[in-house]
Structure formats: C-alpha cells, structure tokens
C-alpha positions as CSV (number, residue, x, y, z in Angstrom):
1,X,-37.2,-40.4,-53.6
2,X,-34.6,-42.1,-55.8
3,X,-31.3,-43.4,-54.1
4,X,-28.8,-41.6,-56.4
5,X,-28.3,-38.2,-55.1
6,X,-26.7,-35.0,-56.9
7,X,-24.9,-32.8,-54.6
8,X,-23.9,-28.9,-54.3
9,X,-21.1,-28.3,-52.5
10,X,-19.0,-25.2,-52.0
11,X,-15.5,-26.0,-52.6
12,X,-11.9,-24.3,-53.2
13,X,-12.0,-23.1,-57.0
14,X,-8.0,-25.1,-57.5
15,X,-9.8,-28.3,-56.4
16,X,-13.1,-28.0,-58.6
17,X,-12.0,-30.1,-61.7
18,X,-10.4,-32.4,-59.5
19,X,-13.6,-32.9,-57.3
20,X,-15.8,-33.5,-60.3
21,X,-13.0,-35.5,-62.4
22,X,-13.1,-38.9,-62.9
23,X,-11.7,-39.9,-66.3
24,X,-8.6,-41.1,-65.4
25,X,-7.0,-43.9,-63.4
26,X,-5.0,-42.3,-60.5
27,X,-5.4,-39.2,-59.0
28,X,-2.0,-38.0,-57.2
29,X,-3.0,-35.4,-55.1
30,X,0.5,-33.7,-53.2
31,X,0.3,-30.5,-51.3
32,X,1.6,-28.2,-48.4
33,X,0.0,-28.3,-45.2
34,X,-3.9,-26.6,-44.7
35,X,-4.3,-27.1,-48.6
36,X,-7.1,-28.9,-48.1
37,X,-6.1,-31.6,-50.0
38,X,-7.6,-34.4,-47.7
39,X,-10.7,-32.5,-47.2
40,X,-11.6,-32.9,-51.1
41,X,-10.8,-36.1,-51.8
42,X,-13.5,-36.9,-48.9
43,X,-15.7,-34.4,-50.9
44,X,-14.9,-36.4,-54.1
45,X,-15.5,-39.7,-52.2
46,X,-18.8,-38.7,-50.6
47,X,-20.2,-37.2,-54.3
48,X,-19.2,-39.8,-56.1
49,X,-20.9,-42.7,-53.9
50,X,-23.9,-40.6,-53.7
51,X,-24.3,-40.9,-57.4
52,X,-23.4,-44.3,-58.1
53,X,-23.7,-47.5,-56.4
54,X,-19.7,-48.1,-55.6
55,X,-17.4,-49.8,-53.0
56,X,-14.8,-47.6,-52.1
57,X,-11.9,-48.6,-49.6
58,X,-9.6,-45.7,-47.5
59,X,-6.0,-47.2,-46.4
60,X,-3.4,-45.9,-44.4
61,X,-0.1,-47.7,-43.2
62,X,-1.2,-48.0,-39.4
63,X,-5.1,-49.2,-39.6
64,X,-5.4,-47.3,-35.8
65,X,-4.5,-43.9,-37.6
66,X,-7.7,-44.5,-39.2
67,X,-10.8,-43.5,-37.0
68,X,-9.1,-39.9,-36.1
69,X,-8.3,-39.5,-39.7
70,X,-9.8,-40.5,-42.8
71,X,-13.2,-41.6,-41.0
72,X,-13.6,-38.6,-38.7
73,X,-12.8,-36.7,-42.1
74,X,-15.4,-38.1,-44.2
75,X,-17.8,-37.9,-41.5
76,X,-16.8,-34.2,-40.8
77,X,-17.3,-33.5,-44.6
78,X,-20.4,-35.4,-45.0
79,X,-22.4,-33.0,-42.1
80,X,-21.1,-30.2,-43.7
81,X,-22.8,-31.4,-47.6
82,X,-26.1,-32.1,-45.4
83,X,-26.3,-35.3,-46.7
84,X,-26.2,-37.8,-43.4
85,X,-30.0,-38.5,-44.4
86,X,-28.7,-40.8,-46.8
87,X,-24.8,-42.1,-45.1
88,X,-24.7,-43.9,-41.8
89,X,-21.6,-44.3,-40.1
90,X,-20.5,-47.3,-38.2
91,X,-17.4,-48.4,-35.8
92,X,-17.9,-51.6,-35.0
93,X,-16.7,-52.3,-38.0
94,X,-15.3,-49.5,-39.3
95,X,-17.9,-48.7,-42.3
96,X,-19.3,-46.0,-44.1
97,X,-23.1,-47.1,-46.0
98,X,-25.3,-45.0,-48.0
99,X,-28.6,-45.5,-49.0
100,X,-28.1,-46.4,-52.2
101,X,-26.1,-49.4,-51.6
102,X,-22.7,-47.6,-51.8
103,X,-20.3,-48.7,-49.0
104,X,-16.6,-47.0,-47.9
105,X,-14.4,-49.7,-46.3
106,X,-11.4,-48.8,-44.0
107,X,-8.3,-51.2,-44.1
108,X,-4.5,-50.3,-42.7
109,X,-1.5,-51.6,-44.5
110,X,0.1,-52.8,-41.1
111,X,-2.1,-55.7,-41.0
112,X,-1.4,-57.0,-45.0
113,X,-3.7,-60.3,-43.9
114,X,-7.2,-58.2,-44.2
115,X,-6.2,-56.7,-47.5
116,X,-6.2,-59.9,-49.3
117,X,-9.2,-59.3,-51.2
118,X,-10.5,-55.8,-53.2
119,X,-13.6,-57.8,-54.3
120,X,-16.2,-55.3,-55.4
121,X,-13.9,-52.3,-54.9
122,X,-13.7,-50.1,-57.2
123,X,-12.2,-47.1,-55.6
124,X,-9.3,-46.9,-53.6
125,X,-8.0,-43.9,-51.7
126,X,-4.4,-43.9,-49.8
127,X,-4.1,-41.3,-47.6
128,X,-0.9,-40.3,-46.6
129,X,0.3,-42.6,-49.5
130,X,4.4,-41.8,-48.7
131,X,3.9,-43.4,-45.6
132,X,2.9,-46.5,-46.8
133,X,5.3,-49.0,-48.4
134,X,5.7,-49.3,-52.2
135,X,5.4,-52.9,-52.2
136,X,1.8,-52.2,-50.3
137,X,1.0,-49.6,-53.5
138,X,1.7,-51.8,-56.2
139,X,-0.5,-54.6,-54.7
140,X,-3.3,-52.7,-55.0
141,X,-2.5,-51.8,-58.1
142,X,-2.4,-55.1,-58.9
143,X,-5.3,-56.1,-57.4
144,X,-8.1,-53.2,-58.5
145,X,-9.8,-54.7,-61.3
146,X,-13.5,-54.3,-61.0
147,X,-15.1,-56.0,-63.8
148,X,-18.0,-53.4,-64.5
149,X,-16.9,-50.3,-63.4
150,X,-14.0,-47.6,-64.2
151,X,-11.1,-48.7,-61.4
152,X,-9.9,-45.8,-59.7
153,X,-6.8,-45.0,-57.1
154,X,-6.8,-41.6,-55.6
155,X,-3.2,-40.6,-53.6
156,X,-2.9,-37.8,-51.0
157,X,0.4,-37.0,-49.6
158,X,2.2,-34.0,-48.3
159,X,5.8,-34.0,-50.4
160,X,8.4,-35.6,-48.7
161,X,12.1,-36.6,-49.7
162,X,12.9,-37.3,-53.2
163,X,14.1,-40.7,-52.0
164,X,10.6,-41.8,-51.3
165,X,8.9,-44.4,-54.0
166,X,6.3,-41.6,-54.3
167,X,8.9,-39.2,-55.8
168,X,10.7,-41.8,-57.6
169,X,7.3,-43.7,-59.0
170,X,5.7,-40.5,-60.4
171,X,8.2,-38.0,-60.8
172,X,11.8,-39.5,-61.4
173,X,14.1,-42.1,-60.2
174,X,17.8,-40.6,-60.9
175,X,19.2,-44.2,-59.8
176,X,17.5,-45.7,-63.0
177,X,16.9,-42.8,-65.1
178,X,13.2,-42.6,-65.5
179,X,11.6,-39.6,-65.9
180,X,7.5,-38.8,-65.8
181,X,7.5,-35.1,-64.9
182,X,9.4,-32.9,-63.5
183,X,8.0,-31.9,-60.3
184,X,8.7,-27.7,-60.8
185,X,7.1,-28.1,-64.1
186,X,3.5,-29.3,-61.6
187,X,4.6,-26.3,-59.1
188,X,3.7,-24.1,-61.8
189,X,1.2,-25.3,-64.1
190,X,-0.8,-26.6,-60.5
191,X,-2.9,-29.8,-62.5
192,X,-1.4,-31.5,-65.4
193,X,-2.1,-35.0,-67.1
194,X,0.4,-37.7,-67.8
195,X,-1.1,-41.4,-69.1
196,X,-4.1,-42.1,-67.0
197,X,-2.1,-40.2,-64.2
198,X,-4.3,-37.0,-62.9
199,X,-1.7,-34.4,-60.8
200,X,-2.5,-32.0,-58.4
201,X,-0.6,-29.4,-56.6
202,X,-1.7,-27.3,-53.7
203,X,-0.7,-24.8,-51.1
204,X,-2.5,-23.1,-48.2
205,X,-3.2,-20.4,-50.8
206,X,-5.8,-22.6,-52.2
207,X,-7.7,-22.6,-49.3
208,X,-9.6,-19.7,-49.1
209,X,-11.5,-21.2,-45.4
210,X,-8.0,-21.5,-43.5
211,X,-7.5,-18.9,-40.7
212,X,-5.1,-16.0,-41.3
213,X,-3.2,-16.6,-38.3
214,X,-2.9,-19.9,-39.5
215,X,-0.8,-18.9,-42.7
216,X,1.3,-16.5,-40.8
217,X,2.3,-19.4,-38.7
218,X,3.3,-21.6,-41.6
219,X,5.4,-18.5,-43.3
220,X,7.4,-18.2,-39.9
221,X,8.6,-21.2,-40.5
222,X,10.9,-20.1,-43.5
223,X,13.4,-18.3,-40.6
224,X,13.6,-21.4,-38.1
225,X,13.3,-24.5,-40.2
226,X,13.6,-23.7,-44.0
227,X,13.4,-27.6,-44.9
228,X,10.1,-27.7,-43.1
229,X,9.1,-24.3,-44.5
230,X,9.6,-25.7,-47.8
231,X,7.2,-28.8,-47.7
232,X,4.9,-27.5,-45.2
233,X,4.2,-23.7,-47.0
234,X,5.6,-24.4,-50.7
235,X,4.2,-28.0,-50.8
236,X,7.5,-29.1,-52.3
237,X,9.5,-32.4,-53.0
238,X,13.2,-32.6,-52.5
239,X,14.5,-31.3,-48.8
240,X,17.5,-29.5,-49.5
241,X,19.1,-28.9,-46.3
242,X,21.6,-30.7,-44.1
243,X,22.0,-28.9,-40.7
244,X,19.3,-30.7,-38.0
245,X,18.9,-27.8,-36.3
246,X,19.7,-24.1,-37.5
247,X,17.9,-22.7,-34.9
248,X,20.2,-24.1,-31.9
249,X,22.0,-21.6,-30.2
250,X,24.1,-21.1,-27.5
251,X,23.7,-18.2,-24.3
252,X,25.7,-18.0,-21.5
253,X,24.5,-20.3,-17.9
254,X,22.8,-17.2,-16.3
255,X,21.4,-15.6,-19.5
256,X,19.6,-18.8,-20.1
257,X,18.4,-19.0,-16.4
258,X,17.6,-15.4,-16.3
259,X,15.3,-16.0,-19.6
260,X,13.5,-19.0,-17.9
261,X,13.0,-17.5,-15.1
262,X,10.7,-14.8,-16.7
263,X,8.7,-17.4,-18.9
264,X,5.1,-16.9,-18.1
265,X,3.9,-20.4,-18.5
266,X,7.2,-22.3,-18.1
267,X,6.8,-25.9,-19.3
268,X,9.1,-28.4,-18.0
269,X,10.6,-31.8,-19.6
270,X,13.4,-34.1,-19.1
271,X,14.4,-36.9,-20.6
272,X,16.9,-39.8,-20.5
273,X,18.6,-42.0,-23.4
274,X,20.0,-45.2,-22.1
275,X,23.8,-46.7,-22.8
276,X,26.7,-48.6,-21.6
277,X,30.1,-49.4,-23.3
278,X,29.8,-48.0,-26.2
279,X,27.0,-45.8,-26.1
280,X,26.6,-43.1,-23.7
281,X,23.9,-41.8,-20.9
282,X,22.3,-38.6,-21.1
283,X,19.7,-36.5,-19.5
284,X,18.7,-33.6,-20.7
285,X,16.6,-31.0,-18.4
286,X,14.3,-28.8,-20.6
287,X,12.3,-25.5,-20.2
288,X,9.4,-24.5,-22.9
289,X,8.2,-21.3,-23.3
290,X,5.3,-22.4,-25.4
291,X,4.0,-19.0,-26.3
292,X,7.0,-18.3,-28.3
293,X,8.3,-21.3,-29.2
294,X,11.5,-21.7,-27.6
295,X,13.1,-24.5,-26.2
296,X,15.7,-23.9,-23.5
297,X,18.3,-26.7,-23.1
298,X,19.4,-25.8,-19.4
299,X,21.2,-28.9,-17.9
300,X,22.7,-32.3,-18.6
301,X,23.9,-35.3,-17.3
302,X,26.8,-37.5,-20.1
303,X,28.5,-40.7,-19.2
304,X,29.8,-43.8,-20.2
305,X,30.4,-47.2,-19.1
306,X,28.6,-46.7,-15.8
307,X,26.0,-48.9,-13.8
308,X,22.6,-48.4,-13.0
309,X,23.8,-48.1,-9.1
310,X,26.3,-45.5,-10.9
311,X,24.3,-43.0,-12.3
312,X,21.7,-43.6,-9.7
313,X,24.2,-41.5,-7.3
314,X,25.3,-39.3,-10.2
315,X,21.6,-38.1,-10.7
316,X,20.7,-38.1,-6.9
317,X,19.9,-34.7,-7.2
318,X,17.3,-35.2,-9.8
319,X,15.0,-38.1,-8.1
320,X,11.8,-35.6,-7.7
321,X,11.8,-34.5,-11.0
322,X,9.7,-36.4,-13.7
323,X,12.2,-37.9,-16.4
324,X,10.6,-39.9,-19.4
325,X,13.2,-42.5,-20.3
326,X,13.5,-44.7,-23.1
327,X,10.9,-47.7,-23.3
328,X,13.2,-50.0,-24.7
329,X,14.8,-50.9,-21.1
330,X,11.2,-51.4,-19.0
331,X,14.2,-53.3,-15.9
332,X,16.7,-49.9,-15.8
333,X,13.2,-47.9,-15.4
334,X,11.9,-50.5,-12.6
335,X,15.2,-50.0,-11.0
336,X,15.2,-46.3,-10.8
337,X,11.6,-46.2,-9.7
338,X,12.4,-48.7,-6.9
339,X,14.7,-46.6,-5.8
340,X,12.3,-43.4,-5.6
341,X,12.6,-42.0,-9.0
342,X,9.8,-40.1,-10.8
343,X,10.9,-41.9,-13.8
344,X,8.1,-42.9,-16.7
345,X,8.7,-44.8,-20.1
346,X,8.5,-42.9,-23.2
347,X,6.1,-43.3,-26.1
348,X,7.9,-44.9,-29.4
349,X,6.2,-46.0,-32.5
350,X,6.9,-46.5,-35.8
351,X,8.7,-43.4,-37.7
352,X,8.6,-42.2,-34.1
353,X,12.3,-41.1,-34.5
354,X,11.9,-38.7,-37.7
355,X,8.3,-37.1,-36.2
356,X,9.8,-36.3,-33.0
357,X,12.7,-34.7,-35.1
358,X,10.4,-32.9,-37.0
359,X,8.9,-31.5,-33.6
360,X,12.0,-30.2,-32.1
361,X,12.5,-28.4,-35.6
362,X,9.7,-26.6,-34.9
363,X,10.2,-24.6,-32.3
364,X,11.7,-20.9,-33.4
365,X,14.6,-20.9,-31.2
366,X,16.9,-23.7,-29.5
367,X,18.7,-22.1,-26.8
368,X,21.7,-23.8,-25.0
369,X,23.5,-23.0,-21.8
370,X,26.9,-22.9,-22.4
371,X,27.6,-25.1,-19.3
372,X,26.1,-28.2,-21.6
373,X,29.0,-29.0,-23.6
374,X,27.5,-32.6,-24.6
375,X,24.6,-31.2,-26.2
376,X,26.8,-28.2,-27.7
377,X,29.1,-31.2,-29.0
378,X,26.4,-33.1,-30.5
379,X,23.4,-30.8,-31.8
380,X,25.5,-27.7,-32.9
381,X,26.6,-29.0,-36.1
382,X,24.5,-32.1,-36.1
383,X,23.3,-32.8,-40.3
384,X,21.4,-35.6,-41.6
385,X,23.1,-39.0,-42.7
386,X,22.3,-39.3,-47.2
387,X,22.0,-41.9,-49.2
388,X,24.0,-42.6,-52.3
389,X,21.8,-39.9,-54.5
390,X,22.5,-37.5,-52.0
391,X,19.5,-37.0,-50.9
392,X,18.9,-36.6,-47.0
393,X,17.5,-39.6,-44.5
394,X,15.5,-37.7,-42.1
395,X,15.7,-40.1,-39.3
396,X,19.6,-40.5,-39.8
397,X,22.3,-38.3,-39.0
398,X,26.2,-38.0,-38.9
399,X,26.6,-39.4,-35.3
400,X,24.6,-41.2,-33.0
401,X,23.4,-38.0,-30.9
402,X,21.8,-39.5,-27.6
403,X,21.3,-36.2,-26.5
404,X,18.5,-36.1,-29.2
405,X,17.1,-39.2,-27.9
406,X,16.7,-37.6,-24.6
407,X,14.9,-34.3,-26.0
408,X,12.8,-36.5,-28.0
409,X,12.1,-39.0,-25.0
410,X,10.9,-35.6,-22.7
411,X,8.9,-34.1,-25.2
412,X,7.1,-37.6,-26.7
413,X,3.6,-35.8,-24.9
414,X,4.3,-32.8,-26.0
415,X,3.4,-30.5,-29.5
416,X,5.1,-27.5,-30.5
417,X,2.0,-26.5,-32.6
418,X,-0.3,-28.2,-34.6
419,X,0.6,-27.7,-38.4
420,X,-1.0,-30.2,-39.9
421,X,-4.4,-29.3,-38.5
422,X,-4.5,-26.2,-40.3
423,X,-7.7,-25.2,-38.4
424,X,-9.9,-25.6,-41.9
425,X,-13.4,-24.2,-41.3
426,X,-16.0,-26.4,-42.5
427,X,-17.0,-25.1,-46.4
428,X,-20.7,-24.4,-46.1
C-alpha cells in the first residue's frame, strides 16, 4: 500500500471549496459560534498531510490551551475520516505523525523561545488567531518560507472588535486609512478572494450536524445580550453596543427572595474584591437558577478605608459561607481563613477579566434587590470604556466597578452555558 492516501469525507457544502483549496497563501477563516469552522480546517489539515509529505505546525497564544483544543480536535476529526491506520498521536511531545512522513507540530505563542525556528514547515494554522498578538502573526509571516513547497497560513477566529489587528490587518484600519474589504461585503458574498488572501464566512446555518436546541440557544441571545448575539449567531465584526449589562434589573428585597426561594436547583456564589483608600471592598452574595439563566444579586457588603480586623466584624455574619476572593492578596485570604473563614482564592488568567464579562452577559436575566444600592450604583448604567476610534474595550469600562470583580471572583468555576461547544456531531 502506498503512503499517500486520498480521502472521502462528508463535510458542510459552505466549507467544500475551502477544504479542498489550496492555491492561495492565507486562508482567513472567521465565523459565529457552532459554524464549524475549527472542525474543517482540521479536516483540511488531516487531507492534506495524508496526500503529501508536509510539516504542518497548530499555534495558539497559551501553548496549555492546546491539548483540549486543536489536538483533541484533529484527533476527534481524524477517527471520524477512519484514517488513524495511518496517524499516531503522541503527548509527550505533543505530535501528530502519519505514515507517510507527514508530521503536525503544536507550539503556543506564550513561550516565543520554542518558536524560533519553522524549519521544514510548511503549513501553519493559528487558531483562535485574534487572541494572539500581531507582532506574534507577522513573525511567522516572516519566517514561513519553505524552499520546495507552496507556504501556507490558515487563520480561524470568531469576529471580535474592530480594534483587534485581525480587523484592522485584513479588513480596514480607519486610524491609517487602509482598506482590503469591507467586511458586509464577505457577510454576503460568504468566500471571496483578495491577493493571495482566501476569506471565509460562516454561521451556525452552515452546519447542518449542529443540534436544534443548540441554534435556538444562540438566537435567544439577540434579547439578553445583543453584542454577543451579534458575533456569536451573525458571525460579525464590530460590537456596537455600550451598556455592560442590559439585562440587569432591579425587584424589590422580598420579590427577589421570594423568586429564590422557589428555584429548584438553587446554585450559590459569593465573591469578594479587595480595596483600601482608594478603592473599595465588596461582597456580593449570588443565587443561580441555572435552568433559566438568571442571576439573582441578593446582598452586599461596600466599604472603604477599613482594615482587615474591620471588615472581619463587619462580615461576621457571613464566616460559614464559601466566598472566592481575589488571588491577588494570598496574606488578606490567610487572615480571614485564620480567623474561621470559608474563604478560597479565585482563578485569574490572562484575558480573565473580559471572559468572565462575557459570562455574566450570558445569563438572560440579572436581577437585583433593591436593598443593594452599590451594585445598583455601579452595574445599572455601567458601559464599556472606547478607544479613540470609538470603538469599545471589552475589558474596560467607565468606572472601576469592584462589584464586578466580586461577581466575576464567585462565579470563576462556574459556566452559564457552553456556547462555544456547539455540541457538533461528528460528520460521518
């Protein structure tokens, strides 16, 4: 049997050309979420290796995003083509081999030391490319020149603001003027050409393997979080609102109690933002009804220029309830705990800020007592801080709200629903 394989694959009719492809230099592959877009650059990976002897290398920003990503992906992808006669896959390292000689290499843009060298790569795929730095893109642009065969990058991205380098790079930069496309003119024509630049649009539509529930979850989101709705259904660039929150409401004490109190599965959270003299602390007590996606904001605890021994007494009340707090002051936590606290560090991370804002946005309904006048103050009218093009930074807003930080700090284990799953059935 000869090494080089041909392969058969069912796919989603909007990504056949772009699967089979490979006359151009860059693919830029940007859709909404469930469109399958990751799934067929994996497909178009796989195929492609199969047929010709290649090194191909998959980056992400954070190299431990990896192994739950891109490799679990291609390995998903290459049990579903039958073809793991001919692919072995490996962890330690992190490699993908075929029979023929064809190898997939994993590197994250985090550690910039192991990327110093694309010798013998000839493929490179970025997932999740608006999360990883321009400076990071344009040195592998630099850097892909195999001498014998046809270099290729391929990009995959859900859109994101218009102040990303993505936008700016292959769409338009108003600051300097350039203009490639016009991103409404992709929305409608779906695949277009410009240069040695391949574009592809997608939306959950394209995928005819997603569940229906799955769709009907994604269109809810045009009532409770239209900027969301707008990349994660419509697959769009260019987030055009500015309230946080337009879901945040406000009930009376008792309604709010009254509500939780009939949950069926009440989830509980509190959390616990950290100031002094300039800042302030908060605690925020939270109740989830997970089955309808409401989060009840119920009580608080605000002050300022206070000590630890301070708001120790002021929160007496609360010692056997579990409060995450924020990890950034391991000695205030120790203290608390010492003195019998149920108190736990939250999880931060890089872009940890905007992600957890994203997953309070999520949930339908944010329901206030009316007794929580901090909160009120701070997440009733709260909008996002813009930059000088007036477009929106999504981790920045018009105050400092810490009673954010404590909502994001209490739910840091904890996922309103899982969007970007999309619960894609394997294409057989």
């Amino acid at each position: 049997m000869s090494d080089t394989h041909y392969v058969d694959f069912a796919l989603n009719d909007h990504f056949f050309d772009f699967v089979h492809d490979w006359d151009h230099k860059i693919y830029m592959t940007v859709g909404g979420y469930g469109s399958s877009k990751s799934y067929h650059v994996a497909v178009k990976l796989i195929k492609k290796l199969l047929e010709e002897k290649r090194k191909a290398l998959v980056v992400r920003e954070v190299f431990d995003t990896i192994r739950d990503s891109c490799y679990d992906l291609l390995m998903e992808v290459a049990e579903a083509m039958e073809v793991t006669d001919y692919i072995t896959f490996t962890t330690s390292p992190m490699q993908v081999r075929f029979s023929n000689g064809s190898r997939i290499i994993f590197k994250g843009m985090d550690k910039p030391a192991k990327l110093k060298s694309l010798n013998g790569v000839s493929i490179v795929w970025i997932e999740e490319c608006s999360e990883v730095k321009y400076a990071g893109f344009k040195e592998i642009l630099g850097r892909l020149r195999h001498p014998t065969l046809s270099n290729h990058i391929i990009l995959s991205t859900n859109p994101v603001s218009k102040s990303n380098w993505v936008y700016k790079h292959f769409f338009q930069d108003k600051a300097t003027g350039v203009k490639i496309l016009d991103d409404e003119e992709l929305y409608q024509k779906r695949i277009m050409v410009i240069g040695n630049t391949y574009y592809h649009h997608s939306t959950v539509d394209d995928n005819y393997f997603v569940p229906a529930d799955y769709i009907e979850q994604l269109d809810e989101l045009q009532q409770h979080d239209p900027d969301l709705y707008r990349v994660a259904r419509k697959g769009r660039f260019g987030i055009n609102g500015r309230l946080v929150f337009p879901q945040f409401e406000t009930m009376p004490d008792a309604e709010v109690r009254e509500r939780i109190r009939k949950i069926a599965n009440p989830i509980e959270k509190n959390g616990m933002d950290f100031g002094f003299v300039t800042s302030y602390n908060a605690v925020v007590r939270m109740m989830i009804d997970h089955d309808n996606k409401i989060l009840y904001l119920y009580d608080e605890y605000y002050s300022r220029d206070k000590t630890d021994p301070e708001i120790a007494r002021d929160i007496e009340k609360w010692k056997d309830i579990l409060i995450k707090a924020d990890c950034a002051e391991p000695k205030a936590i120790r203290y608390y705990k010492q003195l019998g606290f149920r108190m736990k560090p939250c999880r931060k991370f890089k872009g940890s800020r905007e992600v957890y804002t994203k997953k309070v946005k999520r949930f339908k309904r944010i329901i206030c007592s009316d007794r929580c006048q901090n909160i009120i103050g701070e997440l009733k009218e709260l909008t996002f801080a813009v930059d000088k093009d007036g477009e929106i930074i999504e981790d920045e807003f018009n105050i400092d709200p810490h009673t954010l930080s404590a909502i994001w700090y209490g739910l840091d284990d904890y996922e309103v629903s899982d969007l970007k799953g999309g619960g894609l059935k394997i294409m057989k």
